[in-house]
N, C-alpha and C positions, 0 to 999 in steps of 0.2 A: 225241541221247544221252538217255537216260531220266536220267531224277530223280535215283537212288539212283545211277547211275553217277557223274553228275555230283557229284553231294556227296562222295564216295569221292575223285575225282580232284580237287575242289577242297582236301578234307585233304590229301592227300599233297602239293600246290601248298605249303600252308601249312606243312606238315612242314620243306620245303625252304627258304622261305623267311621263317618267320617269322611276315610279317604281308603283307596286300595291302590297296591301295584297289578299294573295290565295281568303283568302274569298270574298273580293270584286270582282275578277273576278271570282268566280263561279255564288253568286248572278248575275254577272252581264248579261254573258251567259247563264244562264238555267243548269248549271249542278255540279254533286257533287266537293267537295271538294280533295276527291282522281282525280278525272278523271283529273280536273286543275293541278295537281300537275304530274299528267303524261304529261299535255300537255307543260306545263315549264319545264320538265325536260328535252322533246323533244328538245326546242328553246334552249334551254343551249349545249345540244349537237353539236345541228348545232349551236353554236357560237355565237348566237344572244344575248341571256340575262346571268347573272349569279343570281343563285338562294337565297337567305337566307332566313333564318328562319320566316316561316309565310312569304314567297312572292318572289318577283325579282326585280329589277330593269335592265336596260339597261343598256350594258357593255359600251358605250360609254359615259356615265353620266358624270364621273369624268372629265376625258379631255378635253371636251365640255366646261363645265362651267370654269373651268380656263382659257380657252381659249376667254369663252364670244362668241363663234361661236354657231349658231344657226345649230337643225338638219337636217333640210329640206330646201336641197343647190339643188335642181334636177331644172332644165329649166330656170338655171339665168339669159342665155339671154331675153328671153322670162317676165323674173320678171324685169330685170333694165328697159325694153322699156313700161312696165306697167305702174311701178313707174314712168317714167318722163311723160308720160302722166296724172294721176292722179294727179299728183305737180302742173301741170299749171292750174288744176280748185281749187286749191286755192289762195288766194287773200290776201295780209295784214289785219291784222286787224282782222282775225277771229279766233274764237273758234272751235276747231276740236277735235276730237279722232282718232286715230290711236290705231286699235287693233295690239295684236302682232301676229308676223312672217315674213316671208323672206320676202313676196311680199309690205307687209307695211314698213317694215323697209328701203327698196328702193323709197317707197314713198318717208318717214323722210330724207333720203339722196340729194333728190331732193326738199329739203324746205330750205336749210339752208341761200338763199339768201333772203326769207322774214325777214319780218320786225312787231313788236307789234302783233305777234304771241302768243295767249295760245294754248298749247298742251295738253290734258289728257290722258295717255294710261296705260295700264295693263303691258310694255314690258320694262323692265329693259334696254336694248341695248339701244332703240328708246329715254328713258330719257338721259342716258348718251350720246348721239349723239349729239342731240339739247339742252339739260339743260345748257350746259356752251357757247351754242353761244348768242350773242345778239341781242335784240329779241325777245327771246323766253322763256316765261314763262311755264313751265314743271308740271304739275303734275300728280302725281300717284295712281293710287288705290292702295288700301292694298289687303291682300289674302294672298292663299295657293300658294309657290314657286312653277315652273313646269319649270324643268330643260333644256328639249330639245329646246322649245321655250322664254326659256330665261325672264318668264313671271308672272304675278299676278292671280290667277283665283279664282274658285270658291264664295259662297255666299257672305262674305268680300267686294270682288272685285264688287260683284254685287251693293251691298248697296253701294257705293261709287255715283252710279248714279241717287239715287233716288234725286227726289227734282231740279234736271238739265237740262237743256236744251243749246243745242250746233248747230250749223249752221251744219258741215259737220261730218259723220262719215264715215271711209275709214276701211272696214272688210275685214277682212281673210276668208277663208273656204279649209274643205279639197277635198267636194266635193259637186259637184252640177248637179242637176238631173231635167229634166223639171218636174216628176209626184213627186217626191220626197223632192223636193226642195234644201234648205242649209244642210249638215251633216259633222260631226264631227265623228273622232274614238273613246271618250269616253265622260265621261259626264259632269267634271267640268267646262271646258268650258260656256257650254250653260246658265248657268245663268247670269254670265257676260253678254256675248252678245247677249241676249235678253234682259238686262238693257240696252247697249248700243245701240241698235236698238230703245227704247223706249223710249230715251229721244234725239235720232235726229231727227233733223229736212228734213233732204237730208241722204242717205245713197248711199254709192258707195262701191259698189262690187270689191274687186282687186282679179282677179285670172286667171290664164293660160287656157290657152283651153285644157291641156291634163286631169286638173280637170272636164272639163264638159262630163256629162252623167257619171260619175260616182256616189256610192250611197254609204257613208258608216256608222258608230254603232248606231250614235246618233241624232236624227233630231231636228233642230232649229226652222227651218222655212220655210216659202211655197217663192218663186220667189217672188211674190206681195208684198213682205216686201222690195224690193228692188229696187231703183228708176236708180240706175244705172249700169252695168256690164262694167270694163274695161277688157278687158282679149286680147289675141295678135289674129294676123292674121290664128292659127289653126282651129279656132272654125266654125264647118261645118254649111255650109251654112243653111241646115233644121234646125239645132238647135239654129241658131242667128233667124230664122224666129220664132221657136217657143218661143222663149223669148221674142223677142220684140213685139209676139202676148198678152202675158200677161202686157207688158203695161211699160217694164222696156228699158230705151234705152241701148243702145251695143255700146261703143267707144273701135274701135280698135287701138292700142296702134304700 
């Protein structure tokens, strides 16, 4: 992987997570420990992270979280016309998940007038949004905090879903690829939501079309795991043909 790739995908790691130890992202990438440490000293220069000892986090960490503002604000139009799409295929009465990020949290926005609602999600915002309405019974998984997305993750977060079974699940991604499938910029994530894939019964995809055909750190899973794609009117016509050849239907939003 060249230089400049690497640094790109070491941000968007960070985007996701926050912050990381050198060594985790050496291991993570394939390379030594000095080389990672030149390539964060790099992103620190251009402004992006600041460094501390054994690792980095994101400069915008702090502000964020007090604020309770999620990092990933790009194509909100695009996400609220999602979100009220994906709200009207649920129904009183039912058991759902809602993973976290921007385009589920618009979902959660567009649920408040249901009724004998449980909700279980990984996403701090998403409990506090619907927890205090009526309604709505809220629970949480446990886990490793992750700042940018405001969220629950890692193994934790996974065991929460053994043993359950839920009608709808409404996922996030960061990217999606027809040969490639679901991907994520680093790894925590993915055990979570492969628990949460494995214990629904329906899954519904929420994500914008400037996500499709892209590919990025960490792979989840193939399209076939995915019984529905809402995403808006960008998504090019060969590539809604080759989705819905794999068997997943496409509600444009």
């Amino acid at each position: 992987m060249l230089a400049e790739t690497r640094r790109k995908k070491i941000l968007e790691w960070l985007q996701e997570e926050g912050s990381a130890r050198v060594r985790t992202l050496a291991d993570a990438f394939d390379v030594s420990e000095v080389t990672m440490r030149q390539d964060l000293e790099k992103l620190e220069i251009d402004g992006h992270i600041t460094r501390e000892h054994g690792g980095a986090f994101l400069k915008s960490v702090s502000q964020q979280v007090r604020e309770m503002a999620l990092h990933h604000r790009d194509n909100m139009e695009a996400k609220q016309r999602i979100g009220r799409a994906a709200a009207q295929l649920v129904n009183d009465g039912e058991t759902i998940v809602l993973d976290s990020g921007s385009t589920t949290t618009e979902v959660a926005a567009n649920l408040l007038q249901r009724r004998d609602m449980t909700v279980i999600t990984n996403a701090l915002n998403i409990a506090l949004m619907l927890g205090g309405e009526a309604g709505f019974e809220v629970h949480m998984t446990g886990g490793h905090f992750k700042a940018p997305t405001l969220s629950l993750s890692g193994e934790r977060s996974a065991d929460y879903f053994k043993g359950l079974f839920f009608q709808k699940l409404f996922l996030a991604t960061a990217a999606l690829d027809i040969d490639a499938g679901l991907t994520y910029p680093a790894l925590s994530d993915i055990a979570v939501k492969r628990a949460m894939i494995e214990a629904a019964g329906r899954v519904y995809l929420v994500a914008d079309s400037s996500k499709i055909g892209l590919r990025s750190f960490s792979s989840l899973c193939g399209l076939d795991r995915v019984h529905v794609l809402i995403t808006d009117a960008g998504i090019q016509a060969a590539d809604r043909a080759a989705i819905e050849a794999i068997g997943v239907e496409v509600i444009i939003a």
